[in-house]
N, C-alpha and C positions, 0 to 999 in steps of 0.2 A: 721874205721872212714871215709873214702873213701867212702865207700858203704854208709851208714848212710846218707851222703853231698850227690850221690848220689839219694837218694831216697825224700829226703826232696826237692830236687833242680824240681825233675819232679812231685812230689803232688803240689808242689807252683806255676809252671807252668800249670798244669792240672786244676786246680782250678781259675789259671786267664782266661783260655779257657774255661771253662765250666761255669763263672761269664759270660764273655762278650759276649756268646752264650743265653745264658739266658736272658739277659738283651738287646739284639739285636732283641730278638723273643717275649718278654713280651709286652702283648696288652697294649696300653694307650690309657684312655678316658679322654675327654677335655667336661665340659660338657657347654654350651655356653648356651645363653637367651631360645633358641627354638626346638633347635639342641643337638645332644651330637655327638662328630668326635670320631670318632675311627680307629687306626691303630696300626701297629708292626712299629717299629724301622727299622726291615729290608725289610719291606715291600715298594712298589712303589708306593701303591694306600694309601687312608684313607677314609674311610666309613661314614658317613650322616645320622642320623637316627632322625625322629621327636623325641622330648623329650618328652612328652605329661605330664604325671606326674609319670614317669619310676623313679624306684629307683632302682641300682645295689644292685643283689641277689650276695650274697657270695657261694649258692649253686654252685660246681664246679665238675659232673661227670666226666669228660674229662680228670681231672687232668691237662690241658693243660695252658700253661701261655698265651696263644693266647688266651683263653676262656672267651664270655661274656655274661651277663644274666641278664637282666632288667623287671623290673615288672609293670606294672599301676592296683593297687587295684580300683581305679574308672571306667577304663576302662576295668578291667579284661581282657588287653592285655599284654603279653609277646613277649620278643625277647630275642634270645640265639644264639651263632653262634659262628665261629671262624676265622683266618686268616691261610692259609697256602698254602706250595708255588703249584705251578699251576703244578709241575710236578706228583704229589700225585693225582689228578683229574683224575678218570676215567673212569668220563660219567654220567650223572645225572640216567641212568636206573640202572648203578652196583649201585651208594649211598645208591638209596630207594629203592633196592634189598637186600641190607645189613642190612639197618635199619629195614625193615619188618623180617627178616630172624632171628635181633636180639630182636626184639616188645617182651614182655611177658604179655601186657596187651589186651583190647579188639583189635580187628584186626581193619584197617582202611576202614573204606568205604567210595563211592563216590567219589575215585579218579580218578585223571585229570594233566593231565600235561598240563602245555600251556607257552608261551615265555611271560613275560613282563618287558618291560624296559631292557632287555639284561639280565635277569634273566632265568635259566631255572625252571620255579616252581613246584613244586608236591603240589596239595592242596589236603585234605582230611579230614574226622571228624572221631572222637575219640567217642566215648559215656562212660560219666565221669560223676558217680554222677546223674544219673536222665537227663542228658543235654547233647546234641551234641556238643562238642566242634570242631569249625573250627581249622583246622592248614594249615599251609602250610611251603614244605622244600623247600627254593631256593640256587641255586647256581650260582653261576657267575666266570668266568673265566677272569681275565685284568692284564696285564701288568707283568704276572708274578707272579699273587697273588690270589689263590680260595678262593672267599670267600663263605661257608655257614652259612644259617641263618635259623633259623626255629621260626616261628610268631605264633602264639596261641593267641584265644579268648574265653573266658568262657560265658555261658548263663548267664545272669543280671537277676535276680528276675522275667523271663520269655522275658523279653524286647530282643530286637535283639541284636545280639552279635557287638564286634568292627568289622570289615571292614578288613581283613588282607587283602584283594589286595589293597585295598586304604592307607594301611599303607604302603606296600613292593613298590608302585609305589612313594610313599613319601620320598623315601632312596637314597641316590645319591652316588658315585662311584667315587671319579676323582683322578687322578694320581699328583701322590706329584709333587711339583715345585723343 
């Protein structure tokens, strides 16, 4: 009986620790007129992304509760990304040494790294379907909190693609109050 109290005493325990772990690390999205904010609970920053006409993908490879993924069918733009703490970072050359190392698709060409807005970015194209799709992976380091993000545009019915530096330069960063 002892044992039994026990064992129930530390699952009921266990499970209040691994609810409020959960629920301190699960992303929230606010999605406002223009804008959609995104942060973690236990995070210090909260993310800024134009809304354009993004509708949240339930698609979730990551598995991760920090995990987000917004689509614009008009703009055949995407944003995916996550929150996590800044000690997991290391180094924007091991990330997209990792991500090509794990690629099974066409390989990426045309890459380039360059700084914008305090982002470290990797852009490069994918050849999908007849069409170069732009992407780019950014990372950003603040206050405690890595956040990556990776932006994607599809060919339009030949017309020019969206702008993903013009979108990643549109995303703002500021640390919670």
């Amino acid at each position: 009986m002892k044992s039994t109290f026990l064992i129930f005493t530390c699952l009921f325990l266990m499970q209040g620790c691994s609810s409020h772990s959960v629920q301190n690390s699960t992303l929230t999205a606010q999605e406002l007129e223009n804008t959609i904010e995104l942060t973690v609970p236990a995070s210090k920053v909260k993310m800024t992304i134009p809304k354009l006409k993004l509708i949240k993908q339930n698609d979730n490879p990551t598995n991760s509760y920090r995990y987000f993924y917004y689509w614009d069918t008009n703009e055949q733009l995407g944003i995916s990304g996550w929150f996590e703490p800044a000690s997991l970072f290391k180094g924007t050359k091991f990330h997209w040494d990792e991500f090509v190392a794990k690629w099974n698709g066409n390989q990426p060409t045309n890459v380039s790294f360059e700084k914008l807005n305090g982002w470290e970015v990797v852009r490069y194209n994918i050849d999908v379907q007849g069409c170069s799709q732009s992407n780019a992976k950014a990372f950003l380091v603040q206050n405690e909190t890595w956040l990556e993000i990776h932006v994607s545009s599809f060919c339009k019915n030949g017309s020019e693609q969206a702008d993903i530096v013009d979108y990643i330069k549109n995303i703002s960063v500021e640390n919670k109050v």
